[in-house]
N, CA, C and O of each residue as an XYZ file, in Angstrom:
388
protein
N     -83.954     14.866    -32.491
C     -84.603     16.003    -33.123
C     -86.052     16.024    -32.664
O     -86.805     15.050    -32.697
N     -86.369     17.283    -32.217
C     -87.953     17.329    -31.622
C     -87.998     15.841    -30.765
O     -88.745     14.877    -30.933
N     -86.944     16.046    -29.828
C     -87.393     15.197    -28.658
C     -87.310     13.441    -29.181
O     -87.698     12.602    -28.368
N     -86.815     13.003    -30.494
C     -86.855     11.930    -31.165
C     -85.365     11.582    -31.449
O     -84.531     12.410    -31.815
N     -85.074      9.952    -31.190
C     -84.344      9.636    -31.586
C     -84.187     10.056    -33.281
O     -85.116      9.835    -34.058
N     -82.904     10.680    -33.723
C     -82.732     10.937    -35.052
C     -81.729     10.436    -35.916
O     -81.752     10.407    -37.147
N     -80.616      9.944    -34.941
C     -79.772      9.316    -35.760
C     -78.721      9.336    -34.591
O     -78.963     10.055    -33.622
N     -77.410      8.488    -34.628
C     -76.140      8.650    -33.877
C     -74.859      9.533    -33.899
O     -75.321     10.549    -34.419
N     -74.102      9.686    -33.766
C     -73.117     10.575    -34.532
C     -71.954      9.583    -33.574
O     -72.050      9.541    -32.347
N     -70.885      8.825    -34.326
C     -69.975      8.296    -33.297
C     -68.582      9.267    -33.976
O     -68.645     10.186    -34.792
N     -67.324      8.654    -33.278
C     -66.167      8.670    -33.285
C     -65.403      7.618    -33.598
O     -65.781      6.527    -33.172
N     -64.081      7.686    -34.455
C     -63.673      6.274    -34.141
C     -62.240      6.733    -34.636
O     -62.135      7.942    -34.841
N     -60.816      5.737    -34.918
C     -59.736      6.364    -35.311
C     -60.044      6.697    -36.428
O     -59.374      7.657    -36.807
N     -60.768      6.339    -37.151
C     -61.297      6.668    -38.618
C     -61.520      8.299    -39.124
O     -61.311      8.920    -40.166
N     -62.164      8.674    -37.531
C     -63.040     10.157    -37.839
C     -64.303     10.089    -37.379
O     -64.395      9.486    -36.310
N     -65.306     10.506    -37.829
C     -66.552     10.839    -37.413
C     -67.895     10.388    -38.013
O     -68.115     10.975    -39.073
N     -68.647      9.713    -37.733
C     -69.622      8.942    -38.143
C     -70.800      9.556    -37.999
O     -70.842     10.112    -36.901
N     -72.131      9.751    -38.855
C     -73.364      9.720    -38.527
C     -73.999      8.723    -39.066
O     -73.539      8.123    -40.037
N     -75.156      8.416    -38.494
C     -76.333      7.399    -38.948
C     -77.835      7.866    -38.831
O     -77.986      8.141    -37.641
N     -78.641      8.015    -39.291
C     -79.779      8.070    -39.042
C     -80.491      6.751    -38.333
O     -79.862      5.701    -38.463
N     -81.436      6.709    -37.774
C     -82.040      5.797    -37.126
C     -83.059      5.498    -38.014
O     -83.781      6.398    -38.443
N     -83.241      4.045    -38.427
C     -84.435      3.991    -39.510
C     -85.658      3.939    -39.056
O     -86.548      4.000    -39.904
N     -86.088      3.798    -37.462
C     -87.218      4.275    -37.244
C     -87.291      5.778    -37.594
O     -88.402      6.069    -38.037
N     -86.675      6.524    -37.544
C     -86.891      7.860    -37.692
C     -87.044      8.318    -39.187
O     -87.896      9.121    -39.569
N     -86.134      7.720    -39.961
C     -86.261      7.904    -41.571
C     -87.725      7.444    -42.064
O     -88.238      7.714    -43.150
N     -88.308      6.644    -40.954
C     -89.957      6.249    -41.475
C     -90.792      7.147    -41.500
O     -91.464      7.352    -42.511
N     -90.899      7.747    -40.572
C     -91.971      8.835    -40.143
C     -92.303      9.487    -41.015
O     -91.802      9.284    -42.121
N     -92.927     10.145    -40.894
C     -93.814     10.925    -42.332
C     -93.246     12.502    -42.244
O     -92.864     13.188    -43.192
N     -93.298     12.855    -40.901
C     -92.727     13.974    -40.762
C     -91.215     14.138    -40.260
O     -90.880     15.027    -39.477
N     -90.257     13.097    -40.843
C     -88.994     13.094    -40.486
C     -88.552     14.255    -41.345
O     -89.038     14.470    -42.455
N     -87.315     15.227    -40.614
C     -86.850     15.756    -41.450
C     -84.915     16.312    -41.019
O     -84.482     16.541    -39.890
N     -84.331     16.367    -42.007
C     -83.108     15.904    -41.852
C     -82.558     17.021    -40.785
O     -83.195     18.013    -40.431
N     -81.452     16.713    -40.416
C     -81.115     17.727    -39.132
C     -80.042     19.064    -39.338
O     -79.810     19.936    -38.502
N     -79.465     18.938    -40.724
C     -79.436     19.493    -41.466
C     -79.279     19.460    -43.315
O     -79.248     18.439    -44.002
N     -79.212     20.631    -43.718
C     -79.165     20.473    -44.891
C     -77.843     19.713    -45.241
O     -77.811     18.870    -46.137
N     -76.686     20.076    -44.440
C     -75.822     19.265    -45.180
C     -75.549     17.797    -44.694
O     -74.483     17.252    -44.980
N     -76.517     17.160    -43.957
C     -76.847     15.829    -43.431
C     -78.144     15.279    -43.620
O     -78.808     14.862    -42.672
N     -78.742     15.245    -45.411
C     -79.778     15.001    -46.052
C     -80.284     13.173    -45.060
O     -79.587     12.321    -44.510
N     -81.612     13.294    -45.254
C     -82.325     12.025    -44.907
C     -81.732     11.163    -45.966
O     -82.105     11.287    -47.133
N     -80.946     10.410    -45.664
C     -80.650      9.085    -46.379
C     -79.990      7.879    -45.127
O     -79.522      8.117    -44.014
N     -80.172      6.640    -45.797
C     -79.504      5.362    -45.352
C     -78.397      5.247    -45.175
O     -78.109      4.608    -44.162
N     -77.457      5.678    -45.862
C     -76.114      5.522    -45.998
C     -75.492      6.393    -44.255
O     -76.033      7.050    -43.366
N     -74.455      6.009    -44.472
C     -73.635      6.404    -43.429
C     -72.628      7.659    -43.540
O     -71.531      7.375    -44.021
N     -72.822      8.943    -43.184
C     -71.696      9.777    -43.333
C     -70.531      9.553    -42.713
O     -70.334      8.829    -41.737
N     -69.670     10.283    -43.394
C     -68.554     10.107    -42.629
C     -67.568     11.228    -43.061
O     -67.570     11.861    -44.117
N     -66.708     11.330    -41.979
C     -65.885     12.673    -41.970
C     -64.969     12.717    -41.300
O     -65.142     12.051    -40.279
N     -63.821     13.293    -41.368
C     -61.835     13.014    -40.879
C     -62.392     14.249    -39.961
O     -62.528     13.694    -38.871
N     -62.745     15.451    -39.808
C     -63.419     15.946    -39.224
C     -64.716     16.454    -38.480
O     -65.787     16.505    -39.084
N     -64.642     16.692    -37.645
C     -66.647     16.684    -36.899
C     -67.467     17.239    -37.693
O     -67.034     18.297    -38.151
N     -68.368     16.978    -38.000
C     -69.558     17.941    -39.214
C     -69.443     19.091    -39.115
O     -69.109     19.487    -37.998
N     -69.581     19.756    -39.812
C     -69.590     21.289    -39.371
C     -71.189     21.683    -38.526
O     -71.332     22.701    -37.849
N     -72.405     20.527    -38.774
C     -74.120     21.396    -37.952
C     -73.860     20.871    -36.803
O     -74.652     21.166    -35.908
N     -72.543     19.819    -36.404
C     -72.569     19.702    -35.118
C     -71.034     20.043    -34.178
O     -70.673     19.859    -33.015
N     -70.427     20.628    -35.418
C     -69.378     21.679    -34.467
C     -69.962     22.921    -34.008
O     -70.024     23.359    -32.859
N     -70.406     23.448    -35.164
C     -71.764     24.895    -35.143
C     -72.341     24.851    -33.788
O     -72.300     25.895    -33.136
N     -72.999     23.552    -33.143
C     -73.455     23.635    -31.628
C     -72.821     23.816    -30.632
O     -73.446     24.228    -29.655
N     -71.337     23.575    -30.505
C     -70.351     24.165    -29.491
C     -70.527     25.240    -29.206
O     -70.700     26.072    -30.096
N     -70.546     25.647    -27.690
C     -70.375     27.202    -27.267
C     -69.005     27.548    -28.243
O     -68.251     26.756    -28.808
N     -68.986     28.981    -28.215
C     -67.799     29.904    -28.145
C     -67.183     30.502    -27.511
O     -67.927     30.722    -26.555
N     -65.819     31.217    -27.226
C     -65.847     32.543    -26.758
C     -65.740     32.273    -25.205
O     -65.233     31.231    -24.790
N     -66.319     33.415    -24.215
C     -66.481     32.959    -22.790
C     -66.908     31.676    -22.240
O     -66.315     30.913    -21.477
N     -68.092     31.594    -22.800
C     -69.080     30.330    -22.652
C     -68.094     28.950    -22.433
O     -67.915     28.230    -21.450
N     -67.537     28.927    -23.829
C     -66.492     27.691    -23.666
C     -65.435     27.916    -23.202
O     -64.597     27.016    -23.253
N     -65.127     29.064    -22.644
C     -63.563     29.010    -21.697
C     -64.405     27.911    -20.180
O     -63.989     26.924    -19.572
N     -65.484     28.589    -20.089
C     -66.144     28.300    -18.812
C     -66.411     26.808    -18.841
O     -66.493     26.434    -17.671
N     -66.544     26.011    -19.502
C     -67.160     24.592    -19.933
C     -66.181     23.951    -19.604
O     -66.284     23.076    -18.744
N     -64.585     24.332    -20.422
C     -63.813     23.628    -20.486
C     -63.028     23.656    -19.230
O     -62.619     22.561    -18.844
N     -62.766     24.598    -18.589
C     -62.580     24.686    -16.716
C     -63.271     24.112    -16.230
O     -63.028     22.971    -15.838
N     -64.702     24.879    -16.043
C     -65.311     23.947    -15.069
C     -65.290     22.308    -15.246
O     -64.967     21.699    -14.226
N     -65.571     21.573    -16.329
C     -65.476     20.224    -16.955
C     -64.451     19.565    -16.888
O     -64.527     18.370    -16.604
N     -63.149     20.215    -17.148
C     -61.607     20.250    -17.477
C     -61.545     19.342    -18.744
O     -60.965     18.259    -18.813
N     -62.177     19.910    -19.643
C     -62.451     19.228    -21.000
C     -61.217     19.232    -21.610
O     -60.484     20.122    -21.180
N     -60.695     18.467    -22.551
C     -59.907     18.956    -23.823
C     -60.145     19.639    -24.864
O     -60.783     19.060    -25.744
N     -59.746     20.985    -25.092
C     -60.125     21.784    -25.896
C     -59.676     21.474    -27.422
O     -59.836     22.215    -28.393
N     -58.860     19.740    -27.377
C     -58.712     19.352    -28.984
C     -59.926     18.190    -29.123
O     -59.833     17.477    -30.122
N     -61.032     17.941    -28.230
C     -61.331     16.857    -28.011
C     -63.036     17.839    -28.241
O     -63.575     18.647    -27.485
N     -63.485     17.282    -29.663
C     -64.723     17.976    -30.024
C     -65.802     17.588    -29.897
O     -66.807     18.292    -29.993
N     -65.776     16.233    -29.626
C     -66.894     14.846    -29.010
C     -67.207     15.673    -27.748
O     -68.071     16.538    -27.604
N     -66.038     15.067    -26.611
C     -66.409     15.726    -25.551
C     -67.167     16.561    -25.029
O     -68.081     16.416    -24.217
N     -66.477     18.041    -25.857
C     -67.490     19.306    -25.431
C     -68.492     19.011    -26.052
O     -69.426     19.518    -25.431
N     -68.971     18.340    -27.165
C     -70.381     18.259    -27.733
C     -71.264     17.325    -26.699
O     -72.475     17.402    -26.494
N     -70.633     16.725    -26.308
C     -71.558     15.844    -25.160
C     -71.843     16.292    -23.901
O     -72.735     15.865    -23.168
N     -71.024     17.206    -23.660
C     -70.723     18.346    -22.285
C     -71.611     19.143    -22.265
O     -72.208     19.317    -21.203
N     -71.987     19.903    -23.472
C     -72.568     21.001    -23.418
C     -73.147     21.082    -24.317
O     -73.545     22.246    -24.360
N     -73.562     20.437    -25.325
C     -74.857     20.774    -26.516
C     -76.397     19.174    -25.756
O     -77.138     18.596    -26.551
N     -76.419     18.923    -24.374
C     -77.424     17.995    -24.453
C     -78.640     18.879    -24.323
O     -79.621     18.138    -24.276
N     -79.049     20.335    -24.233
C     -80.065     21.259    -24.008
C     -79.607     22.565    -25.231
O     -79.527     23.756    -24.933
N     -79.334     21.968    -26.685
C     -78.984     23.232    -27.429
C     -80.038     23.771    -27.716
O     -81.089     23.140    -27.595
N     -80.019     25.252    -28.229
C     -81.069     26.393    -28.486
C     -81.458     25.076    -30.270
O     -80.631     24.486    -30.965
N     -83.019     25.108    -30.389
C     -83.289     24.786    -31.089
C     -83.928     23.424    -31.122
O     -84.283     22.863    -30.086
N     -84.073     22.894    -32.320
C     -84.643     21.277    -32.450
C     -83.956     20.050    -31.921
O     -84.593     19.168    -31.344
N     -82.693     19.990    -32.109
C     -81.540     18.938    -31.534
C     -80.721     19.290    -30.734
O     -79.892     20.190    -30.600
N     -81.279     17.964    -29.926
C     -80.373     17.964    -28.877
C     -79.348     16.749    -28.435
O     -79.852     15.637    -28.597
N     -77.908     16.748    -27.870
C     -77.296     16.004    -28.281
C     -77.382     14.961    -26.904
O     -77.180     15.546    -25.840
N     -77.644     13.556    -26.817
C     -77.351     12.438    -25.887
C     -76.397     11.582    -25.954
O     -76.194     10.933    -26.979
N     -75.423     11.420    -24.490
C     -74.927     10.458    -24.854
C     -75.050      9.316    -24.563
O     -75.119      9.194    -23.340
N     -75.154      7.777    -25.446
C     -75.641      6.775    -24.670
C     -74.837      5.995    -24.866
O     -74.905      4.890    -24.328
């Protein structure tokens, strides 16, 4: 977020994980990335992808084009989020490391 490590978001057979990074929860001007992924310690978790970071997936043409050119799996929501949200319109942007 704003160019700052903000937290992780993994995968696992479980489902879908976020974490905040506690250097980032320090900062004075940390602020959460969304409303429904409040600044806290704890660990989210979800059988499905968040909805503020499905929301960053193209749509429509855009992602017909991603998933050709890429030859992505269009059941595979990690993927395209790592494919194509690392330059999204806005504050966050997604890395994969």
């Amino acid at each position: 977020m704003h160019d700052r490590l903000s937290g992780i978001l993994t995968e696992d057979e479980n489902g879908f994980h976020f974490k905040y990074d506690l250097t980032y929860l320090e900062l004075k001007d940390a602020e959460p990335i969304s409303l429904t992924l409040p600044l806290e310690e704890k660990e989210f978790e979800s059988k499905v992808m968040f909805p503020f970071f499905d929301g960053l997936i193209p749509e429509g043409w855009l992602l017909d084009i991603a998933q050709k050119n890429w030859k992505l799996d269009p059941r595979d929501r990690m993927e395209i989020l790592l494919k194509t949200c690392q330059d999204c319109i806005g504050a966050v942007a997604i890395e994969e490391i």
